[in-house]
Structure formats: structure tokens, C-alpha cells
C-alpha positions as CSV (number, residue, x, y, z in Angstrom):
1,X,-78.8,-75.4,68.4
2,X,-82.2,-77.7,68.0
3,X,-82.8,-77.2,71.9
4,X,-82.7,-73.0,71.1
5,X,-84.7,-73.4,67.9
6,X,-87.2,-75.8,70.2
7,X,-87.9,-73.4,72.7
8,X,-88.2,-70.7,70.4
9,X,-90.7,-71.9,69.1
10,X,-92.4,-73.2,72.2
11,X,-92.5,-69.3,73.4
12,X,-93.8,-68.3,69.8
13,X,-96.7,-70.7,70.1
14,X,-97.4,-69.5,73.3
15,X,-97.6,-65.8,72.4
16,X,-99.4,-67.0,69.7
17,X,-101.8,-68.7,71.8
18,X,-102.3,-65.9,74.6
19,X,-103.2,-63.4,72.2
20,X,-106.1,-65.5,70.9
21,X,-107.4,-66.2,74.6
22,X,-107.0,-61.8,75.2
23,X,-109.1,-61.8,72.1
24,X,-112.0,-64.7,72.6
25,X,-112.1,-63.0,76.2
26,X,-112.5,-59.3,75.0
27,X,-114.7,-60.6,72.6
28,X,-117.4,-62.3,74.8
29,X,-116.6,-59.8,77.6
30,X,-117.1,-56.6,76.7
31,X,-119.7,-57.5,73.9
32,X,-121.8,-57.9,76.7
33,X,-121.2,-54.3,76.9
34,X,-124.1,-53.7,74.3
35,X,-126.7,-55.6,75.9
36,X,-126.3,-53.5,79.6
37,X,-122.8,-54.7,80.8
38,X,-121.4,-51.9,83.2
39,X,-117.5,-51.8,82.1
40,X,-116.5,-52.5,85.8
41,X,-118.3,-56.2,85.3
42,X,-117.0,-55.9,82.0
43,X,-113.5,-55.3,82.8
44,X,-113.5,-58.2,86.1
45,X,-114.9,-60.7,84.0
46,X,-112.4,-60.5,81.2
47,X,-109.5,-60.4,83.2
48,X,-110.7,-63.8,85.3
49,X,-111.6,-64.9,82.0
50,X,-108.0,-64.2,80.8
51,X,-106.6,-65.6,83.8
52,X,-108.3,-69.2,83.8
53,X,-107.6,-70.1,80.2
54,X,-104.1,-68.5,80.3
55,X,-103.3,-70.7,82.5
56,X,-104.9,-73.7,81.9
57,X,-102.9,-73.2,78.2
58,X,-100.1,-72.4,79.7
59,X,-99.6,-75.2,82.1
60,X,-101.6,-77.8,80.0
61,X,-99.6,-76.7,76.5
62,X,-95.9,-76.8,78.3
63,X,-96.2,-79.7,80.2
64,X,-97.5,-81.8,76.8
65,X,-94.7,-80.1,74.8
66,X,-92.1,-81.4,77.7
67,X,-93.5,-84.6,78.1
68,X,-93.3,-85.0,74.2
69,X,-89.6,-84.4,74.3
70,X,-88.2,-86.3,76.8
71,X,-90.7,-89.3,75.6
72,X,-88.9,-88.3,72.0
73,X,-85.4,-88.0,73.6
74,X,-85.7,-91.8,75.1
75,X,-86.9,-93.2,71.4
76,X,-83.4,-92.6,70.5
């Protein structure tokens, strides 16, 4: 039961985390929009944007939350 509430969580706080990486990149993306931006270079740069720091977060955010656990799971 605490390894289902664990990765429940984990996934929450990832969702939680990608939406505020979609919004900083549609933020700094297409608010370039107003200064002369076409959308096409608009649209490309968000998406690598999104891409990078999704899965830098991603991989970076698991593997600390793994490492954490087993490093916990040996304490005891």
C-alpha cells in the first residue's frame, strides 16, 4: 500500500511539474509573438523548448526520487 501511495504521488508531481514547463515555454515562446515572432518559429521553438526541460525534469526528478528510496529502503 505505501509503494502505490509512493508512486502516486511521484506521477502527481510530475504532471504537476510538466504543466508548469508547457506554461514557462508558452510563455517565453509565443510572447515573442508581439515583438515579430512568425507562429511557425513560434510554434518550433516551444515545442524544443518543451522537449529539453521535460526531459531533463523527467529523467533528473525520477532518478533522484529512486535513488532516494532505495538509499531510504537500506537505512532500515
Amino acid at each position: 500500500m505505501n509503494s502505490i501511495k509512493w508512486l502516486l504521488s511521484l506521477i502527481a508531481i510530475n504532471i504537476v511539474g510538466l504543466i508548469l514547463i508547457t506554461i514557462y515555454s508558452a510563455y517565453y515562446s509565443f510572447g515573442t509573438m508581439l515583438f515579430g515572432v512568425h507562429t511557425a518559429g513560434a510554434v518550433k521553438d516551444f515545442w524544443n523548448t518543451e522537449y529539453l526541460l521535460g526531459t531533463i525534469f523527467i529523467v533528473c526528478f525520477n532518478l533522484l526520487a529512486i535513488i532516494t528510496a532505495i538509499v531510504r529502503y537500506f537505512k532500515k
